[in-house]
C-alpha positions in Angstrom: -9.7 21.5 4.5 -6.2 21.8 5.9 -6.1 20.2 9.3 -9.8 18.6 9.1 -10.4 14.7 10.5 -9.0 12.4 7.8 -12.4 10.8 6.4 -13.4 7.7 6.4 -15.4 6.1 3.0 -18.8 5.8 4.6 -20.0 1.6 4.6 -21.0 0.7 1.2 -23.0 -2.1 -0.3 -23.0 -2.8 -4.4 -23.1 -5.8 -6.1 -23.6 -8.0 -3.1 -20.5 -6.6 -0.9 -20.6 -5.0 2.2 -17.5 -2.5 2.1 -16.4 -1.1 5.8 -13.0 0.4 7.0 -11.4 -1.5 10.0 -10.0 2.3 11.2 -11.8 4.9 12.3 -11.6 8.7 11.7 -8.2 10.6 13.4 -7.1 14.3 13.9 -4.5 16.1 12.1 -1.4 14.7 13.1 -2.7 11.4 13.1 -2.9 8.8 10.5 -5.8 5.7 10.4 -4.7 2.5 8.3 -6.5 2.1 5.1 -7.6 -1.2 5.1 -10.7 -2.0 3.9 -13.2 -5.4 5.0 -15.3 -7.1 2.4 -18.0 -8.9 3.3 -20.1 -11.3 1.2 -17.4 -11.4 -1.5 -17.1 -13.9 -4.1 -14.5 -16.1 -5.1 -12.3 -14.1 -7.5 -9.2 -16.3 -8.3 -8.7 -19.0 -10.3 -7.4 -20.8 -7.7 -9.6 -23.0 -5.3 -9.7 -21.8 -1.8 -10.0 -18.8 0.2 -12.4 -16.0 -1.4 -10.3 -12.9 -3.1 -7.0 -12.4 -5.2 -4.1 -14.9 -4.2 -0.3 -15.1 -4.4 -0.4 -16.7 -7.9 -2.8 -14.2 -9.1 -1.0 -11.1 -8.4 2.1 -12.7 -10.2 0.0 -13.1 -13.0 -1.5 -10.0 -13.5 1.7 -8.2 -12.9 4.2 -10.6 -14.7 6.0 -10.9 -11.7 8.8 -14.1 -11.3 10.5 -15.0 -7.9 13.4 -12.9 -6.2 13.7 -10.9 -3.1 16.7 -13.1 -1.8 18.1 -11.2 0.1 15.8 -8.5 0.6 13.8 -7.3 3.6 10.4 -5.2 3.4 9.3 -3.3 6.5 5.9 -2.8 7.5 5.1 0.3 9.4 2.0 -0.1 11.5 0.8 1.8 14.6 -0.3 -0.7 17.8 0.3 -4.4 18.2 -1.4 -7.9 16.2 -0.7 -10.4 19.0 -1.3 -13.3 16.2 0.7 -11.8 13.5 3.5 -14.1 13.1 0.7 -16.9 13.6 -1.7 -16.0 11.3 1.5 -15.2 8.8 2.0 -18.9 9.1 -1.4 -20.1 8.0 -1.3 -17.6 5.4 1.8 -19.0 3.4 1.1 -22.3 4.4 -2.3 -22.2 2.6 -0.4 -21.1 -1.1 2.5 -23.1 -0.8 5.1 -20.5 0.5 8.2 -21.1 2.6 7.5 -20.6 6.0 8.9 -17.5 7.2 9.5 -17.3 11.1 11.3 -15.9 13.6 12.9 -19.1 14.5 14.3 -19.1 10.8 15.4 -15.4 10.6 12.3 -14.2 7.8 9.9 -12.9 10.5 11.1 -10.0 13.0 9.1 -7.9 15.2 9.7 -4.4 17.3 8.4 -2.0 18.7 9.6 1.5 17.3 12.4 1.6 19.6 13.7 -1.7 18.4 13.1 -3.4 21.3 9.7 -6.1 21.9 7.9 -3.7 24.4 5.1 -4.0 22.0 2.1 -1.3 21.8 -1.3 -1.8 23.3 -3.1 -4.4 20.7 -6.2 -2.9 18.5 -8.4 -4.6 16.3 -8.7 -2.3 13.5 -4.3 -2.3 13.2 -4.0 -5.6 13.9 -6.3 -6.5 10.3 -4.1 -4.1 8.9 -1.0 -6.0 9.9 -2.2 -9.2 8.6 -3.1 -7.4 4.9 0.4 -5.8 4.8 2.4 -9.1 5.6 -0.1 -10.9 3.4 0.6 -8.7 0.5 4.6 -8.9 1.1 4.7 -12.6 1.5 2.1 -13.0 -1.8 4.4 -10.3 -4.1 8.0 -11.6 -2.9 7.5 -14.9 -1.0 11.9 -15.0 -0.8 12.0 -11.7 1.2 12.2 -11.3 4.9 9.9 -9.2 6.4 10.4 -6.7 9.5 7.2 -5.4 11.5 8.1 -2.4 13.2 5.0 -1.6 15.4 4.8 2.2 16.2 3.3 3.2 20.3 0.3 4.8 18.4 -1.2 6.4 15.3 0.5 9.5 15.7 2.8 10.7 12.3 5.3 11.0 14.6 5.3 7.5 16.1 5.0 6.2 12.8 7.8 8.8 11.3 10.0 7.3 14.1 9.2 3.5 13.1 10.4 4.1 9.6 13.3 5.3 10.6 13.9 2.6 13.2 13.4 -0.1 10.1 16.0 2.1 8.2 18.0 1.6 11.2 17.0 -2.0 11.8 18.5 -2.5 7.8 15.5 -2.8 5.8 15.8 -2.5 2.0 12.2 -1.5 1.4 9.6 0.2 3.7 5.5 0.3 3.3 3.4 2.6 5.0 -0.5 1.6 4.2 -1.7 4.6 6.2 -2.7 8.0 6.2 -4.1 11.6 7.7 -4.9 14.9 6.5 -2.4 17.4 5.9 -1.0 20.0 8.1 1.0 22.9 8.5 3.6 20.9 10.1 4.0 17.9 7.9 7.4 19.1 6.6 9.0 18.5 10.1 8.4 15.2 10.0 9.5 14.9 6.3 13.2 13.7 6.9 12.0 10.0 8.4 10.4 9.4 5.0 14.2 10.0 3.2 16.5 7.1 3.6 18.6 7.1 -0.1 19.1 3.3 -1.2 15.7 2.4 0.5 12.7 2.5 -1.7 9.4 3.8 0.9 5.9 3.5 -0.6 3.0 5.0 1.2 -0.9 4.6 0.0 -2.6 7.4 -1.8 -5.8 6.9 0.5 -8.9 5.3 0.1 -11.4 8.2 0.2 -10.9 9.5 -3.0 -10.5 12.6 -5.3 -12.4 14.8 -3.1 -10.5 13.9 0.3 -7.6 15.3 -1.4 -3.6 14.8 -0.6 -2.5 13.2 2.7 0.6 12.5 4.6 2.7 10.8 4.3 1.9 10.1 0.9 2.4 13.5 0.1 6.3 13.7 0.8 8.4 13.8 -2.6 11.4 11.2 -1.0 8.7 7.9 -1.6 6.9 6.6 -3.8 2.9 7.4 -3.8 1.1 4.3 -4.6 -2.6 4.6 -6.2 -5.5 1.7 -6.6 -6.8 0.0 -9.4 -10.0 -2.2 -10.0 -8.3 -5.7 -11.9 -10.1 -8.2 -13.4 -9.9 -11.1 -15.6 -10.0 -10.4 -19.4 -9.6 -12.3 -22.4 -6.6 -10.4 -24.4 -2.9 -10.6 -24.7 -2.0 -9.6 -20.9 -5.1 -11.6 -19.5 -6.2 -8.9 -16.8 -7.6 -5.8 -17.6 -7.6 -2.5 -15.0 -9.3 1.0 -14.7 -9.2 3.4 -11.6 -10.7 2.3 -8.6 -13.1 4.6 -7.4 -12.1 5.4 -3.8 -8.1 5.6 -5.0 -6.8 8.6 -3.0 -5.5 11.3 -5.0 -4.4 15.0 -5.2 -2.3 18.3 -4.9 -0.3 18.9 -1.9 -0.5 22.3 -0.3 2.6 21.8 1.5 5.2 20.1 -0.6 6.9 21.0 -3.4 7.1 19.3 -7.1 9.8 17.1 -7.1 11.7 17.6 -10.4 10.7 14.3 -12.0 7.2 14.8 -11.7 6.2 17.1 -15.0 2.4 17.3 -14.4 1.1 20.7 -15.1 -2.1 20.5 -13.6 -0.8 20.7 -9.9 2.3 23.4 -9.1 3.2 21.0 -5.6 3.8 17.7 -5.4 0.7 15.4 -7.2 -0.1 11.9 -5.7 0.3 9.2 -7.2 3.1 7.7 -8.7 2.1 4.0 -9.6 -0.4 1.9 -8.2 -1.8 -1.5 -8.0 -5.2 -3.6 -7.4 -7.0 -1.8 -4.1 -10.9 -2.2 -5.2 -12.5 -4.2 -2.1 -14.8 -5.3 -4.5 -11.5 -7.0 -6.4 -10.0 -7.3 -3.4 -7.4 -10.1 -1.8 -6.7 -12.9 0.5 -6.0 -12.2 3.8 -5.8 -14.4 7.2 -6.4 -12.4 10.6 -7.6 -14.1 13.6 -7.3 -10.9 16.3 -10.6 -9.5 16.0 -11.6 -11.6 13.2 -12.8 -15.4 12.2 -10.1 -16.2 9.7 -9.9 -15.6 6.0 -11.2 -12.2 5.3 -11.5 -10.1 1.6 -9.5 -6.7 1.9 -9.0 -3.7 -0.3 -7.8 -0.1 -0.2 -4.8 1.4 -1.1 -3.4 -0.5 2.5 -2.7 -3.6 -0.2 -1.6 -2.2 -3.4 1.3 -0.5 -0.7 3.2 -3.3 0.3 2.3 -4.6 -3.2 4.6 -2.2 -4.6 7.7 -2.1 -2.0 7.7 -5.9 -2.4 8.1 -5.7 -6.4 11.1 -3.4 -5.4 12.1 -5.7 -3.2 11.8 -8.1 -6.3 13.9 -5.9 -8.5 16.7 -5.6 -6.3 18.3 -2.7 -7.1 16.4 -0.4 -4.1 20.5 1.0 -3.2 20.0 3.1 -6.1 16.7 4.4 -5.6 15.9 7.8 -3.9 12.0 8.2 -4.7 9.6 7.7 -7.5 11.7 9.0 -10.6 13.3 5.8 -11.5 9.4 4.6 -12.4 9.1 8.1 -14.7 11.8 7.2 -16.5 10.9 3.6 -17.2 7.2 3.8 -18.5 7.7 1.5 -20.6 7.7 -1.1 -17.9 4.1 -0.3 -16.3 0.3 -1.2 -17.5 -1.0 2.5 -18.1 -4.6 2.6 -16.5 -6.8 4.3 -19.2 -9.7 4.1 -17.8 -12.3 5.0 -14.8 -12.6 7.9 -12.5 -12.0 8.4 -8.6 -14.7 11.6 -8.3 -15.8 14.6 -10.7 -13.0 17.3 -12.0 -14.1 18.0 -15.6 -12.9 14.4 -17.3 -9.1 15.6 -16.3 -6.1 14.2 -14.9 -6.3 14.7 -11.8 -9.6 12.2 -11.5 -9.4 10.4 -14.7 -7.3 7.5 -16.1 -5.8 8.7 -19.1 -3.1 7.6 -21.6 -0.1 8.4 -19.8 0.2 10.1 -16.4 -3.1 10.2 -14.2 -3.3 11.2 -10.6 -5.2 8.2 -9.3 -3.1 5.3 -10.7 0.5 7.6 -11.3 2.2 6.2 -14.5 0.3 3.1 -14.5 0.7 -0.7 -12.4 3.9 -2.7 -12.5 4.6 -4.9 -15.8 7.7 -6.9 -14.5 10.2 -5.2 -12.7 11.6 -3.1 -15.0 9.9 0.0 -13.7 11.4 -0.6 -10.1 
């Protein structure tokens, strides 16, 4: 319903994980992050050490090399993480990457006005904070990486910290959050459209039935899905279906972009791409504000930053306005053929399917090339 409390995916236990969302429910106008806490997960890399995905297996499974010089990825968060830059440091130290600092230039914080008046701190942000510089430093361990803290959850805080990273010079911006829409999304529209600076924003975590969200839902970005990856034994090594809580869905509000050819949905469809966001294949993450240390995270709060950091890889973010460079490079992407996200007759909208799907987009990234 247009306007109703963004949900929040009840707590779930299967397979021996406990599945809980750090953010709570928020009104229309409001967005919660989408980051999701797994408890008694297993160890899913191949790597020893921390439980979850690492750096080197996210490189794998998406044939990514190193880049990003060069490059500098905002994260948009509302709130403060007192221990950000911190627990930044013993993330990268634990997989080998270069430190990155604010003494050395990588690491910059603000508040949305630029300045370092930071927010009131909050928990449930602050774990988000740690799973989207996580995620940037794991995908493109050369870029620098801007947090730009917004005063609250509103969409309009947040729509004024994107376009103070714009501002600030960042060549890629994440947004791993999201609220219902609402009559006046479109006003708020123009803070997700910077031309030469790719946005991503997460589908949601609640999904099929929760429907589109903001801001997700505006056609300047790029919406970005979830997947469920595992280990296989074939030619690519990993193999990946729909997650079943990937947000996806039909805006009632904005229009189809021109590049987007689905003809299931006569508005603007989310998503676009996607990348791994199952809790229950979930990643690495170190937060100490609120919690003891290394912590398992999913939701479509990782595959976000996932994705503006593999643009960040690519390089070549000056030229790119939204999604369409990806629908006109599908040749470049791992389609998702598989799984479901809720019940709408076995179609696209809820289905992976050979091609276009509304739950992963066009598919996850397969080098660069797509970006």
């Amino acid at each position: 319903m247009v306007g109703a409390t963004t949900a929040v995916p009840p707590p779930a236990v299967a397979g021996g994980f406990s599945i809980e969302p750090v953010c709570g429910p928020v009104p229309a106008g409001y967005a919660r992050c989408l980051a999701l806490r797994v408890t008694g997960s297993r160890h899913l890399s191949a790597d020893a050490g921390p439980a979850g995905y690492h750096p080197a297996d996210l490189k794998s499974a998406y044939k990514l090399t190193s880049g990003g010089t060069g490059q500098t990825v905002a994260i948009i968060d509302a709130f403060d993480d007192p221990n950000a830059e911190s627990d930044l440091a013993v993330y990268r130290a634990q997989f080998g990457l270069p430190p990155c600092t604010t003494a050395n230039g990588c690491f910059k914080k603000v508040d949305q006005t630029g300045g370092t008046t930071y927010p009131p701190p909050n928990v449930g942000w602050a774990a988000e904070i740690s799973l989207d510089l996580d995620m940037v430093s794991a995908t493109c361990k050369m870029c620098h990486i801007l947090l730009v803290e917004a005063t609250n959850n509103s969409i309009a805080n947040l729509a004024a910290a994107v376009n103070r990273a714009a501002i600030l010079g960042a060549t890629e911006i994440s947004n791993s959050y999201g609220g219902a829409e609402f009559p006046s999304e479109t006003s708020f529209a123009s803070s997700y459209h910077h031309p030469g600076i790719p946005i991503t924003a997460s589908s949601g975590d609640s999904g099929f039935s929760a429907g589109a969200q903001v801001p997700a839902a505006y056609r300047t970005l790029t919406a970005v899905g979830g997947t469920n990856l595992l280990p296989k034994a074939n030619a690519r090594g990993w193999r990946e279906k729909v997650w079943s809580g990937a947000g996806s869905g039909c805006s009632a509000f904005i229009t189809k972009p021109s590049w987007q050819l689905d003809t299931g949905c006569s508005n603007r469809t989310i998503a676009d791409v996607s990348a791994v966001a199952d809790p229950a294949t979930g990643v690495s993450v170190y937060d100490t504000y609120g919690l003891g240390g290394w912590v398992v995270f999913g939701g479509t709060s990782a595959s976000a930053p996932i994705i503006a950091s593999v643009y960040a890889l690519a390089g070549n973010g000056s030229t790119i306005n939204n999604a369409s460079f990806a629908y006109a490079h599908t040749a470049s992407l791992f389609d998702v053929k598989r799984g479901s996200n809720g019940s709408c007759g076995g179609t696209y909208s809820c289905t992976g399917l050979p091609g276009y799907d509304a739950p992963t987009g066009l598919g996850t990234p397969n080098g660069v090339g797509a970006f």
